[in-house]
C-alpha positions as CSV (number, residue, x, y, z in Angstrom):
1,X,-18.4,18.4,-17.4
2,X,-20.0,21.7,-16.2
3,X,-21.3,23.4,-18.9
4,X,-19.8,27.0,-20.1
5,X,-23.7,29.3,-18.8
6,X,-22.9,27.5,-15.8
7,X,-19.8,28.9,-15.5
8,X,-21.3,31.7,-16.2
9,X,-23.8,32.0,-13.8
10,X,-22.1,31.3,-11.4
11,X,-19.7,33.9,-12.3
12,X,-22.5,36.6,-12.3
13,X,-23.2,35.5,-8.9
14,X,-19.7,36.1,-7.6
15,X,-19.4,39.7,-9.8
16,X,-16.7,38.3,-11.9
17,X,-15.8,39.9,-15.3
18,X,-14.3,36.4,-17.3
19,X,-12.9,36.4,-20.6
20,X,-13.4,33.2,-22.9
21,X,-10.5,31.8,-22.1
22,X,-11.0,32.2,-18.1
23,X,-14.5,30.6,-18.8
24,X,-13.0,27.4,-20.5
25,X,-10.4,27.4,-18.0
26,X,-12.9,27.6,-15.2
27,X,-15.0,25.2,-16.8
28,X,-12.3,22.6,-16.4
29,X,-11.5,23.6,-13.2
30,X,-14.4,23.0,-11.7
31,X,-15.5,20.0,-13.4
32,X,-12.4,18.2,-12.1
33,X,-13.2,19.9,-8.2
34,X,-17.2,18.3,-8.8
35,X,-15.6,14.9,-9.9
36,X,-13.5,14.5,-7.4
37,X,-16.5,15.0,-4.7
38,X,-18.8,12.5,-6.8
39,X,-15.6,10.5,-5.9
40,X,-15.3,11.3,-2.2
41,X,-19.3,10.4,-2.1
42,X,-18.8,6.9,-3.5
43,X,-15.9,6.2,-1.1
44,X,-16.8,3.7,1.7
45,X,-17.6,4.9,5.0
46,X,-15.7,4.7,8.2
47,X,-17.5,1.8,10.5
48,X,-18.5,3.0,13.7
49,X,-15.6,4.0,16.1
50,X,-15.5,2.5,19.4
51,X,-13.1,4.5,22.2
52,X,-13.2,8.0,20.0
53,X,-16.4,9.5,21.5
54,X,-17.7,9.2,24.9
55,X,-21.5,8.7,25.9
56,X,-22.2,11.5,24.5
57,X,-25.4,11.5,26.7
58,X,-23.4,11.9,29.7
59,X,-22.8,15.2,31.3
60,X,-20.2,16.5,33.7
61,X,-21.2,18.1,36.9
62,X,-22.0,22.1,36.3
63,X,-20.2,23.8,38.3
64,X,-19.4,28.0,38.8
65,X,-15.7,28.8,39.3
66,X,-14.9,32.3,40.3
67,X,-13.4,34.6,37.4
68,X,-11.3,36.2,40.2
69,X,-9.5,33.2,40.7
70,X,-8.8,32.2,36.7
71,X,-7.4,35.7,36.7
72,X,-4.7,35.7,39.4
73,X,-4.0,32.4,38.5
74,X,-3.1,34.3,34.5
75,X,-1.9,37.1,35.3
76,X,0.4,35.3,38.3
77,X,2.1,33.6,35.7
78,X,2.8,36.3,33.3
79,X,6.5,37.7,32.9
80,X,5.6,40.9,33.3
81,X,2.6,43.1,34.9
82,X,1.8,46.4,36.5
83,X,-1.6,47.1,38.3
84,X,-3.4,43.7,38.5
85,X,-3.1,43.9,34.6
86,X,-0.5,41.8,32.4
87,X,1.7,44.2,30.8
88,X,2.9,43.7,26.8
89,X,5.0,45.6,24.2
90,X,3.0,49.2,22.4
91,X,2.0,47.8,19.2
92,X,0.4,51.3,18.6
93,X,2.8,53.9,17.8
């Protein structure tokens, strides 16, 4: 169990004003969060899986594509748009 300075420490750390009973509170708290990662750690590991990533050393192709055409592609298939520029509701009042 975490002990009640470390509590405290930690809530120095974070600027936190804690009453006793927050402290004790906090103390079980977190001692049940930190056990249940010791149990997390001690749980078996995944074998390796085959088919979820690629070669990883493998690279595709580099290759420049004009921002012009991404953006009459977007704004083309935008309901609604004035002056080469996609237009939207005035959130600004």
């Amino acid at each position: 169990m975490i002990s009640k300075e470390e509590v405290k420490h930690i809530a120095k750390l974070a600027r936190l004003e804690l009453t006793e009973k927050e402290i004790e509170k906090l103390q079980k708290d977190m001692s049940v969060i930190l056990d249940y990662f010791d149990l997390l750690q001690k749980a078996p590991k995944p074998k390796k899986m085959e088919g979820i990533y690629k070669d990883l050393s493998s690279t595709r192709k580099d290759e420049a594509i004009s921002d012009y055409d991404i953006k009459d592609k977007l704004i083309g298939q935008a309901p609604d748009k004035k002056d080469g520029y996609i237009k939207v509701k005035s959130i600004l009042q």
